[in-house]
C-alpha positions as CSV (number, residue, x, y, z in Angstrom):
1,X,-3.0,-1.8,27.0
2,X,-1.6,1.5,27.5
3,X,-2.2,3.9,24.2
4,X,1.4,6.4,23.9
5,X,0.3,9.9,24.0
6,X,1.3,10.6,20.2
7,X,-1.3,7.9,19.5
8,X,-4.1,9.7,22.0
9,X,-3.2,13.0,20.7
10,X,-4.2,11.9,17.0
11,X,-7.4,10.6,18.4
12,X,-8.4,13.7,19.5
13,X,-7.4,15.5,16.9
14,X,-9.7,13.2,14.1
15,X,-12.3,11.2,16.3
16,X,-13.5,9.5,13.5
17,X,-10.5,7.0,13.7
18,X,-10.6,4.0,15.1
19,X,-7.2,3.0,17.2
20,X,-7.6,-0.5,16.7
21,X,-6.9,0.5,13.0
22,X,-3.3,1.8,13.1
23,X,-1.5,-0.5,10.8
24,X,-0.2,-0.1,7.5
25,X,-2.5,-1.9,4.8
26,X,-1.0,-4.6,2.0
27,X,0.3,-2.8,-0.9
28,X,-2.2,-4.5,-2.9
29,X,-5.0,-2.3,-1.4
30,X,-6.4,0.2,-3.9
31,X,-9.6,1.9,-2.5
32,X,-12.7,4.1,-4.3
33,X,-15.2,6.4,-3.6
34,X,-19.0,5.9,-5.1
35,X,-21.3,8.8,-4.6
36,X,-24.5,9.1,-5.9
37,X,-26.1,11.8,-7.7
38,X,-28.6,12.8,-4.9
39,X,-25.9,14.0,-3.0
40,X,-23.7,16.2,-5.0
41,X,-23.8,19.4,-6.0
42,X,-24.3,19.3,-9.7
43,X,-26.3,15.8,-10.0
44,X,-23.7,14.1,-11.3
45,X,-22.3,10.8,-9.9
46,X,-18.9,10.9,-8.9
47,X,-16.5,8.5,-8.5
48,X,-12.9,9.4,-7.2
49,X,-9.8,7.0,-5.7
50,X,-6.3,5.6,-6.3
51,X,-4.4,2.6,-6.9
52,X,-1.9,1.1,-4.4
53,X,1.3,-0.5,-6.4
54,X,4.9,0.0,-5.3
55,X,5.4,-0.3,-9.6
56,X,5.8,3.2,-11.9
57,X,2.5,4.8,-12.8
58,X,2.0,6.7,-15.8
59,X,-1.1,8.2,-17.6
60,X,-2.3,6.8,-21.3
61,X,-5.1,7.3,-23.5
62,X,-6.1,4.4,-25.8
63,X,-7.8,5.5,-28.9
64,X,-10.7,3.9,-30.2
65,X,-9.9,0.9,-32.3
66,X,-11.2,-1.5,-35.1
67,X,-10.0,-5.4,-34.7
68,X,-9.5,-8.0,-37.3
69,X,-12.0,-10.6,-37.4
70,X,-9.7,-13.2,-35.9
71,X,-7.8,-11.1,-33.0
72,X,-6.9,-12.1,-29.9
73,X,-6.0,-11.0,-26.2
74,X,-3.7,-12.3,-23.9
75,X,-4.7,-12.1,-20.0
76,X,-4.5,-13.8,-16.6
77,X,-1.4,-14.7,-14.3
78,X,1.9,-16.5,-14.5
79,X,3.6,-19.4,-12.5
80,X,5.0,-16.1,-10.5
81,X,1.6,-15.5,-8.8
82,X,0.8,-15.8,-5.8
83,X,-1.5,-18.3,-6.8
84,X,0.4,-19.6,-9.9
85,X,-1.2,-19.4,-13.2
86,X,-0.6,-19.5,-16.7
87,X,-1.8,-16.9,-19.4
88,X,-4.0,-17.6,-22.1
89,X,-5.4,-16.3,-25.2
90,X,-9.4,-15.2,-25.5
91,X,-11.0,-13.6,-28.7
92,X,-11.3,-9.8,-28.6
93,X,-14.3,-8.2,-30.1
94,X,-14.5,-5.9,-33.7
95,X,-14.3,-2.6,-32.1
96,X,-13.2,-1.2,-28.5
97,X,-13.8,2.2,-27.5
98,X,-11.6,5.0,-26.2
99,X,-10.7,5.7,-22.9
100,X,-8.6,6.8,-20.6
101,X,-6.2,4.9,-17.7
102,X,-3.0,5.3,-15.2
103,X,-1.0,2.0,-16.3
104,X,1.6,0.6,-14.3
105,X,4.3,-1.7,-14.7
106,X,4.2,-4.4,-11.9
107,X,2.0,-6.4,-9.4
108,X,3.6,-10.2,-8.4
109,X,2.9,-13.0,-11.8
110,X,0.7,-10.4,-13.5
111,X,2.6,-9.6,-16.7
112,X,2.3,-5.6,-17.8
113,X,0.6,-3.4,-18.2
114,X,-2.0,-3.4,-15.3
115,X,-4.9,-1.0,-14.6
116,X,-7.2,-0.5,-12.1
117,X,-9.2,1.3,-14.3
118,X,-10.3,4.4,-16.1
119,X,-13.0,6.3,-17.9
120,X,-14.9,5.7,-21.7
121,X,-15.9,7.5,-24.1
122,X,-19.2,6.4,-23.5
123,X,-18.7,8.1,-19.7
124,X,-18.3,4.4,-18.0
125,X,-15.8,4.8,-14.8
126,X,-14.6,1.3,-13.2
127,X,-12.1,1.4,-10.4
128,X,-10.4,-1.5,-9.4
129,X,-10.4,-2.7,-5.5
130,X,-9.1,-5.4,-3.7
131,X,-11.8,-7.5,-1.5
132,X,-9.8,-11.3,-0.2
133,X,-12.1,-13.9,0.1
134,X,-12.1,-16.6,2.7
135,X,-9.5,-19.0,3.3
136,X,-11.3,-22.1,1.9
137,X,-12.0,-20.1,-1.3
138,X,-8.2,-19.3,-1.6
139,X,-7.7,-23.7,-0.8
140,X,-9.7,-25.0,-3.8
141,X,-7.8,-22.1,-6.4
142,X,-6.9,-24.7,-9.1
143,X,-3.3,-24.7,-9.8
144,X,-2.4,-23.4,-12.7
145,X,-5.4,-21.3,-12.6
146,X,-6.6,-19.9,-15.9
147,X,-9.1,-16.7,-16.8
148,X,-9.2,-12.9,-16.5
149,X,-7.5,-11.0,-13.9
150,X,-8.6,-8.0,-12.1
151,X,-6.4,-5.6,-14.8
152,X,-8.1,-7.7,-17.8
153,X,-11.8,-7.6,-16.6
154,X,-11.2,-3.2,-15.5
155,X,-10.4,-3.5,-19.0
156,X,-12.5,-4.7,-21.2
157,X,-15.0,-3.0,-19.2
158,X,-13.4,0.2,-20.5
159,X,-13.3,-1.2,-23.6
160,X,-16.9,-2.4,-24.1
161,X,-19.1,-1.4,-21.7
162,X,-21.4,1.7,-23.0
163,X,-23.6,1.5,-19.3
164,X,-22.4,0.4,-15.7
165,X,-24.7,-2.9,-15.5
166,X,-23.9,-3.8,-18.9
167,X,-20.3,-3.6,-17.6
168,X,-21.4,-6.0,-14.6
169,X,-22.3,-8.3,-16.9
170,X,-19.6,-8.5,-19.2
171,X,-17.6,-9.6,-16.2
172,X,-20.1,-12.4,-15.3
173,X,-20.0,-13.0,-18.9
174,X,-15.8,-13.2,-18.9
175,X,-15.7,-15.1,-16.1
176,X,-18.4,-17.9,-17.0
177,X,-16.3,-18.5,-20.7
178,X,-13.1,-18.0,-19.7
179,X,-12.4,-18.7,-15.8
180,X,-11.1,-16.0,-13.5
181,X,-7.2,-15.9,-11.6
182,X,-6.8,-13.7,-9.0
183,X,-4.6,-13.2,-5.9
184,X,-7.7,-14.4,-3.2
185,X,-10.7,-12.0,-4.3
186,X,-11.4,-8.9,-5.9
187,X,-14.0,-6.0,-6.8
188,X,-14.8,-3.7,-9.2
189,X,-16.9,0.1,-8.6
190,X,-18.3,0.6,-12.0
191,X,-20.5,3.9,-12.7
192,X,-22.2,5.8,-15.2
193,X,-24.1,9.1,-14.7
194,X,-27.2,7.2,-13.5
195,X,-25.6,4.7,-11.1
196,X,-23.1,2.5,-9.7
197,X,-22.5,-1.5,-9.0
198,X,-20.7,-3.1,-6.9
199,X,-18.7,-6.4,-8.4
200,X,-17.4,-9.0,-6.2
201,X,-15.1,-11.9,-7.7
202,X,-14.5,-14.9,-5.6
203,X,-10.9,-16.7,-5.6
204,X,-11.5,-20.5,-5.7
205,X,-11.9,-21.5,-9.4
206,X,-15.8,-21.9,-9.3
207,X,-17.2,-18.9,-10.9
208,X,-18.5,-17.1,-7.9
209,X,-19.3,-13.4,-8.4
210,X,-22.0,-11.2,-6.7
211,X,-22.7,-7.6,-7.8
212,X,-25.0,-4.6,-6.0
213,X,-26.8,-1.7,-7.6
214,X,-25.5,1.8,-5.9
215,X,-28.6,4.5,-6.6
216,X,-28.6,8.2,-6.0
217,X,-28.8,8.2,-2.2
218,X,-25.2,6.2,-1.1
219,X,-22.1,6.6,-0.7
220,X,-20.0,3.8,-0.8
221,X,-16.0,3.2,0.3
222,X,-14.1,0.1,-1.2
223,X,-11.5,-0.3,1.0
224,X,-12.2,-3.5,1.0
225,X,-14.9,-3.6,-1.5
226,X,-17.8,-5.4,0.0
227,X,-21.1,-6.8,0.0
228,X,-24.0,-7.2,2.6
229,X,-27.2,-8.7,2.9
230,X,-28.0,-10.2,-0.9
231,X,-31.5,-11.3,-1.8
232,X,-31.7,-15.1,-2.6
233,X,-34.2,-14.6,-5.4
234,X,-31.3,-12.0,-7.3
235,X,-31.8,-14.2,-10.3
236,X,-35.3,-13.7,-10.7
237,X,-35.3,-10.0,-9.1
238,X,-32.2,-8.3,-10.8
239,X,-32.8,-4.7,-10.5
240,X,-30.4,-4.4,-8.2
241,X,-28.4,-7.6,-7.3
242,X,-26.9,-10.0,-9.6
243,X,-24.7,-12.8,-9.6
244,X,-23.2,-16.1,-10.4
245,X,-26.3,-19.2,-10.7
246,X,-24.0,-21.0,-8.3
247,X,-23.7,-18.1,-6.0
248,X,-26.1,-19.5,-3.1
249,X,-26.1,-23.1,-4.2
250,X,-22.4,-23.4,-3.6
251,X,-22.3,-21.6,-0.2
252,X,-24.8,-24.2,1.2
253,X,-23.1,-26.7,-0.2
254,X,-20.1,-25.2,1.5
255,X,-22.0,-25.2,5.0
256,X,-21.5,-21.4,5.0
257,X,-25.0,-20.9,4.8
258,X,-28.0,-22.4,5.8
259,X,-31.3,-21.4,4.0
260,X,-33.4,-22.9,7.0
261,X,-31.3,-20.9,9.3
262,X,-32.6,-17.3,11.1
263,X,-29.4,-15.4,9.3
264,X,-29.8,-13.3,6.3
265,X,-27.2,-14.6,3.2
266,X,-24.8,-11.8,3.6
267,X,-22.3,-11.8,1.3
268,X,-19.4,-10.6,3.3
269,X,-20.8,-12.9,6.0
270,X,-20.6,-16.2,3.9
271,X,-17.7,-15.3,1.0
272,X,-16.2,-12.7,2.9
273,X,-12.5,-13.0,4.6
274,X,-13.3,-14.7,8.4
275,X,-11.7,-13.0,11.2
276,X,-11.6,-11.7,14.6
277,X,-12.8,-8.0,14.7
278,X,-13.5,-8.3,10.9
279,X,-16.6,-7.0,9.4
280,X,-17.8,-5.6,6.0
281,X,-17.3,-1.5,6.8
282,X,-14.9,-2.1,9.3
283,X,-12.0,-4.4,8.4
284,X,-8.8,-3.0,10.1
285,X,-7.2,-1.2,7.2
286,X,-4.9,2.2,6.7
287,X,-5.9,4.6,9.6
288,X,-9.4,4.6,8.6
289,X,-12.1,2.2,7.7
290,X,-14.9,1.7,5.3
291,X,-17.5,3.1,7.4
292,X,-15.3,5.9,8.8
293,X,-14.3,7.2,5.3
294,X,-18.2,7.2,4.3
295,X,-19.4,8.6,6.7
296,X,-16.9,11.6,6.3
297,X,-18.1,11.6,2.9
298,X,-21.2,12.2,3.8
299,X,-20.6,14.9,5.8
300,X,-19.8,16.6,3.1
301,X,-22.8,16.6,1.2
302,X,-23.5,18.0,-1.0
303,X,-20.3,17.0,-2.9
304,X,-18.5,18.8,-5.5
305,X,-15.1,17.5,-7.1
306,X,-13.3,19.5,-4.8
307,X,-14.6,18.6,-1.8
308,X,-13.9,14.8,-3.2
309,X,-10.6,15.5,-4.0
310,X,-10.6,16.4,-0.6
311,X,-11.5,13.2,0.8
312,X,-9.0,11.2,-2.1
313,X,-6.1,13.0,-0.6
314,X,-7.0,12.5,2.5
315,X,-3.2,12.0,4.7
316,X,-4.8,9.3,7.1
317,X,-5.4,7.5,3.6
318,X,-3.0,8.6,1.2
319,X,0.4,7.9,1.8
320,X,3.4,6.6,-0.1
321,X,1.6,3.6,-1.3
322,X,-0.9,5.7,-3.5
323,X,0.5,5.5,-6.7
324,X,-2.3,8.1,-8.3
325,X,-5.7,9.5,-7.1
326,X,-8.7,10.2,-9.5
327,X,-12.0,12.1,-9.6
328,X,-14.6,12.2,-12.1
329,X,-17.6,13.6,-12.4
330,X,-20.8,11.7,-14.7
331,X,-23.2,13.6,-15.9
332,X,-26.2,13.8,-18.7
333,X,-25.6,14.6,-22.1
334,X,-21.8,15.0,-22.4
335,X,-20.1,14.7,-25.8
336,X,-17.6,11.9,-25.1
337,X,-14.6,14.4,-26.2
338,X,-15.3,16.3,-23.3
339,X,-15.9,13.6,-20.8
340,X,-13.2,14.4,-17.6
341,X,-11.3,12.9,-15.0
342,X,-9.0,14.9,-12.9
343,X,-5.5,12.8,-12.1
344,X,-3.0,13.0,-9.7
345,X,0.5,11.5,-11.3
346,X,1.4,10.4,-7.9
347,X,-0.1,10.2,-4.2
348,X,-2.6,13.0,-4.3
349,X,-1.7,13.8,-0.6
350,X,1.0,16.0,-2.3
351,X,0.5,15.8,-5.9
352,X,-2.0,17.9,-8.2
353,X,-5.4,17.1,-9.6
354,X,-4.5,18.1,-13.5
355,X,-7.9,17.7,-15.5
356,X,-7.8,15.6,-18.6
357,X,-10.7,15.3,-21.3
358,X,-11.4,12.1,-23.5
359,X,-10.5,14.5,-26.4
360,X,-7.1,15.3,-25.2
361,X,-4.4,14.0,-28.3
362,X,-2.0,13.4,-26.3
363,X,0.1,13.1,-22.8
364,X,3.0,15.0,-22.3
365,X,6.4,13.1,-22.1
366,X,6.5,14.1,-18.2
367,X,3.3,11.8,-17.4
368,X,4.1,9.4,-19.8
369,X,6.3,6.1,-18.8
370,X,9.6,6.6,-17.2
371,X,12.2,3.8,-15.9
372,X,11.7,5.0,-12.3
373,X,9.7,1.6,-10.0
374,X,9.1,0.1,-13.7
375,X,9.5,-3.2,-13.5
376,X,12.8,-4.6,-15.0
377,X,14.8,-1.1,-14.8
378,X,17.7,-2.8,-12.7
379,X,18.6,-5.1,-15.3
380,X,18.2,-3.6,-18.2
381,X,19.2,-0.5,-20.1
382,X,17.1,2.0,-22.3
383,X,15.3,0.9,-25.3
384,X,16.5,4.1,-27.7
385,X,13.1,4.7,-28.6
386,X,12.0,5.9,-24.9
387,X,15.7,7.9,-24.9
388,X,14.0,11.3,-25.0
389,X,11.2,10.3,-22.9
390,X,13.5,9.4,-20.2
391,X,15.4,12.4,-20.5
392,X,12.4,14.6,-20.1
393,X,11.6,15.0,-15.6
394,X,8.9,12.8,-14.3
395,X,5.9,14.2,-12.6
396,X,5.6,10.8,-10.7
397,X,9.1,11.1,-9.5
398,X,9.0,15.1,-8.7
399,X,6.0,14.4,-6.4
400,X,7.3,11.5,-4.8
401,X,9.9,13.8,-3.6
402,X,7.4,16.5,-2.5
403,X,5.9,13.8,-0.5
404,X,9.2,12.6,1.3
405,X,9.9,16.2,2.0
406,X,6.4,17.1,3.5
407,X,6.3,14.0,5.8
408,X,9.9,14.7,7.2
409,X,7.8,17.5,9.2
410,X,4.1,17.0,8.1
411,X,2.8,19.7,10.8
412,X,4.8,22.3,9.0
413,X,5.2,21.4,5.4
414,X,1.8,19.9,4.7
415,X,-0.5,23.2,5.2
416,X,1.8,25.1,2.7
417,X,2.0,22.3,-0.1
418,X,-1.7,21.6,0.6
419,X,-2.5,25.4,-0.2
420,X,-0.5,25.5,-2.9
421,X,-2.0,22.7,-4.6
422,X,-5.4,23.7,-3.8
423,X,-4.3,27.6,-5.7
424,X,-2.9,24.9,-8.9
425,X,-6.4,23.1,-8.7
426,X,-8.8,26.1,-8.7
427,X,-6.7,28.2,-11.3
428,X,-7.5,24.7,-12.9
429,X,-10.8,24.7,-12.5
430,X,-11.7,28.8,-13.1
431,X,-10.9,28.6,-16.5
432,X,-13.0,25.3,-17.7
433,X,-16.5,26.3,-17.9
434,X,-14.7,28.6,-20.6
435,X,-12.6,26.1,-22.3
436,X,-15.6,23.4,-22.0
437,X,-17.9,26.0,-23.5
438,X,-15.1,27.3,-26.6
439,X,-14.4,23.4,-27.6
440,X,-18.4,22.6,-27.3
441,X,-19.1,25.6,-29.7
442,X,-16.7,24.2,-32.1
443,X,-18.1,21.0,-31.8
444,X,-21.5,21.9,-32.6
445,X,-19.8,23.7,-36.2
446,X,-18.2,20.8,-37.0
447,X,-14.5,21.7,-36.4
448,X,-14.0,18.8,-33.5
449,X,-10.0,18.6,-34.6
450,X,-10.0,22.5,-33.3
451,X,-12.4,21.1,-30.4
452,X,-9.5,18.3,-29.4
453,X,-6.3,21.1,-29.9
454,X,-8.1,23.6,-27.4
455,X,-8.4,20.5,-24.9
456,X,-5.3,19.2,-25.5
457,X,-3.5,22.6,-25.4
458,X,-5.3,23.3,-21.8
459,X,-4.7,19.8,-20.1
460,X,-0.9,20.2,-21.4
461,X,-0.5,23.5,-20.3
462,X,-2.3,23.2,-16.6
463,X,-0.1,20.1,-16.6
464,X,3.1,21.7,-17.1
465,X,2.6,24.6,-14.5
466,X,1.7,22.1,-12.0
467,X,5.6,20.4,-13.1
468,X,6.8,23.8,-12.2
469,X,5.3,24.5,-9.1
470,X,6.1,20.7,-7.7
471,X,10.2,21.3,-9.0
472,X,10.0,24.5,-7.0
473,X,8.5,23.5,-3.9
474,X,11.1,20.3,-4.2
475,X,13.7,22.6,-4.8
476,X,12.4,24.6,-1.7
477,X,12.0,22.3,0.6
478,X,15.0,20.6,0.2
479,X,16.9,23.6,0.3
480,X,15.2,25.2,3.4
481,X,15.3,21.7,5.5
482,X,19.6,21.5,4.7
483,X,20.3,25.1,5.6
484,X,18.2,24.9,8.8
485,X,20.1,21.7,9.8
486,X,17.0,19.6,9.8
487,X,18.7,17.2,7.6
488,X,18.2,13.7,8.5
489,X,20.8,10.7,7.4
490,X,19.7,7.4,6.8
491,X,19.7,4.9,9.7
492,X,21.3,1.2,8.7
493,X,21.4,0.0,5.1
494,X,17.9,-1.4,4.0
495,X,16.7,1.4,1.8
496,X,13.5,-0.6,1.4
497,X,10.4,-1.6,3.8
498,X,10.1,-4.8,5.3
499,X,7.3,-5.8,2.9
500,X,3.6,-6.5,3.0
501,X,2.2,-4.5,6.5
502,X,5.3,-2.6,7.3
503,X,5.0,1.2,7.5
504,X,5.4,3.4,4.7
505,X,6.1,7.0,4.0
506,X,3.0,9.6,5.4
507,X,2.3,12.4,6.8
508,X,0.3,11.7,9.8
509,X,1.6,13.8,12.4
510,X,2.5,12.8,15.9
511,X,2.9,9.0,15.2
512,X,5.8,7.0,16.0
513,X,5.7,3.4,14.3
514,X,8.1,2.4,16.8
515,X,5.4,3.0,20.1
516,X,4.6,-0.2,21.6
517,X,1.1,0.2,20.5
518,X,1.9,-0.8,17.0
519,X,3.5,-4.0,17.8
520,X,1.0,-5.5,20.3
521,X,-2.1,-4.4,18.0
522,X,-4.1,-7.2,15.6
523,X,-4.8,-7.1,12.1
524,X,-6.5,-9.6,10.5
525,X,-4.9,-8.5,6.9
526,X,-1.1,-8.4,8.2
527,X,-2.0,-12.1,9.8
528,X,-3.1,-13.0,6.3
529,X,-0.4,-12.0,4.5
530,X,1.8,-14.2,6.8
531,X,-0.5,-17.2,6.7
532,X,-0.3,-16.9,2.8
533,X,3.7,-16.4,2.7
534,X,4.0,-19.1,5.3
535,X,1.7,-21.7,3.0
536,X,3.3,-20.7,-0.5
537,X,6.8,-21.5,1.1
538,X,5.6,-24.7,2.3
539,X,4.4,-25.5,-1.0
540,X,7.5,-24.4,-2.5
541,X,9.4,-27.0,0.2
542,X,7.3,-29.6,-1.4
């Protein structure tokens, strides 16, 4: 086929793209970073990434907490799901720690709020990451289908876990009591400053999961999540695998595998979604794959936050789907009050990294929850207790607007805003060896409430400059684009996408979605989405 010139051009410009990877990804993507503590700077794992909602994001931190003997928690999906389910009530345990999360409002039958994940006080990070399963899997999905969702299992991960295995395990755990609902497969990146794993939850109602040690010398890229080549003896041998007992037993039940056969059991290969051009690091997603975005990673090693919030915002990844990015370092010996996690409120591409420390009080009104993409908004009016809330600006908002500026002319806008950003982040970052330091010193006296004010002080202050500087270069841009007659009216009247697979908002520069090359190309996830709509309407016929 012929390639447009726009499309050649962006080739040459970042040769690590494939060009058979130029469509837009589902909006239930998600993706993470994993690196391990051979290869950064500071040997520290680090974990960085973003979640992938069209729903309001806002920032919380959810204090320690003691639970009566006989509580309960509600989780899994509703009759709206894609695969319809119905919630149900499991015990919740005496105590769950503290720890901090971007929340969000929305995702189809999964009642709010959601999260893809966080950081404990006992310096646990999980990440949340789509990873569809084959189409059989998705066939035998009871209906209703009961358990814990991918929000409920980031959870109580968060809430229980004090090491990254024992977080793999309470999700095998979870699942084995209480069943699993998903949306056709899922995955989890959990890490803690001596490693990662690698958790891969099967659709289908039978239990499956398979999870994979990370050590010091990978990097891994969830976009998918996946899994390779899996030892068959995992149960016996679980240093560094584990998984369901059914988890070979059931694919050679299945026929997927065949122990007598020449082929390894390969996760992705046997549980994995079946395609043409589909494989585990390179499945046809955003304008990058797995394998790509590693092996970017890797030549950046050694890493330092900064160089991963590099990669995170990333504008051949991070687009107007990210709904936040994330960084954290993991490292030894960290009191859990200053355990921290840089956040982006909004697409990272052009929104700050504002640090935040477990010991932080509280979030300011501006990254707390706001009506704008919450789900329900349209139909509803203010509850009077948010009133102020709402009238204070939204830093998700104020960045979404820096990011629909920028991409009107990305070549121009993006190397100023990207600067800028970059001079927010390092002021950021000069100062908290000193604050770190100060609120350690008053730690070790005993005066940890003065400890928590000095953090909370710094995070609120960094976070309100970087409101300043995102309202000005709005304020800028908007100005500088109508005086220049650069303005652009709307074309038609549909002031949304066409859904799952269209194109969204970014700044990649010299594309044209409307080039021939984007509607002749394949993509096994855009063919999956329609496959799934075209079966669920069927259903509904029924």
């Amino acid at each position: 086929m012929a390639i447009p010139l726009a499309v050649k051009s962006l080739a040459n410009m970042f040769p690590i793209i494939a060009i058979p990877l130029l469509l837009a990804s589902p909006a239930r993507a998600s993706y993470a970073f994993y690196v391990g503590k051979s290869l950064t700077a500071d040997g520290s794992v680090m974990v960085g990434g973003t979640g992938e909602e069209v729903s309001s994001h806002w920032l919380e931190i959810f204090p320690a907490k003691d639970h009566a003997y006989n509580a309960t928690m509600t989780v899994g999906v509703t009759e709206d799901a894609v695969l319809p389910g119905e919630l149900i009530e499991i015990p919740q345990v005496n105590h769950t720690f503290r720890y901090l999360s971007m929340e969000y409002s929305d995702f189809e039958g999964f009642p709010a709020p959601l999260t893809n994940g966080g950081l404990n006080e006992y310096g646990v990070a999980v990440r949340d990451v789509w990873a569809e399963t084959r189409t059989e899997l998705w066939d035998m999905t009871p209906t209703p289908q009961r358990g814990l969702q991918y929000s409920d299992l980031a959870r109580v991960v968060l809430e229980r876990a004090t090491s990254a295995r024992q977080g793999v395990e309470i999700i095998g755990d979870m699942m084995a009591k209480y069943g699993y609902a998903d949306y056709g497969g899922n995955s989890h990146l959990i890490a803690d400053k001596d490693e990662g794993w690698l958790v891969w939850e099967f659709a289908g109602g039978q239990g499956l999961w398979a999870a994979e040690r990370l050590g010091p010398d990978v990097v891994r890229v969830l976009y998918p999540g996946y899994i390779e080549d899996f030892p068959i003896d995992y149960a016996t041998n679980g240093t560094d695998y584990l998984g369901s007992p059914n988890l070979v037993s059931f694919a050679v039940e299945q026929g997927w595998w065949d122990p007598n056969g020449t082929e390894p059991f390969n996760i992705f290969n046997v549980y994995g979604l079946q395609g043409e051009n589909y494989t585990a690091r390179d499945g046809g997603f955003k304008y990058m794959s797995q394998g790509a975005l590693e092996n970017a990673t890797l030549a950046m090693v050694p890493l330092t936050e900064e160089k991963l919030m590099e990669r995170v915002r990333d504008f051949r990844i991070s687009d107007d789907e990210a709904g936040y990015g994330q960084v954290v370092s993991l490292r030894e010996d960290i009191d859990a009050d200053l355990l921290r996690i840089w956040v982006a409120p909004t697409g990272s591409v052009t929104a700050p990294f504002n640090p935040w420390w477990l010991g932080v009080r509280s979030v300011p009104s501006e990254y707390g929850q706001h009506r704008y993409l919450t789900k329900g908004s349209p139909s509803s009016f203010l509850n009077p207790d948010f009133q102020l809330q709402e009238a204070s600006q939204f830093a998700g908002r104020i960045f979404k607007q820096l990011l629909y500026f920028t991409c009107s002319a990305p070549d121009t806008y993006l190397p100023i805003v990207q600067k800028t950003l970059n001079g927010l982040e390092n002021s950021s970052r000069s100062s908290i060896n000193m604050i770190e330091k100060s609120a350690s010193l008053l730690i070790s006296s005993g005066d940890r409430a003065s400890a928590q004010e000095l953090l909370t002080f710094f995070s609120h202050t960094r976070a309100s400059e970087a409101l300043i500087v995102g309202r000005t270069l709005v304020d800028s841009l908007g100005t500088y684009i109508k005086l220049t007659g650069q303005w652009r009216n709307p074309v038609g009247t549909a002031i949304n996408d066409a859904g799952e697979g269209a194109e969204t908002v970014n700044c990649l520069v010299g594309l044209d979605p409307d080039q021939p090359i984007w509607n002749q190309l394949t993509n096994p996830i855009k063919r999956r989405s329609s496959q799934l709509k075209a079966r669920r309407s069927t259903q509904e016929e029924l």
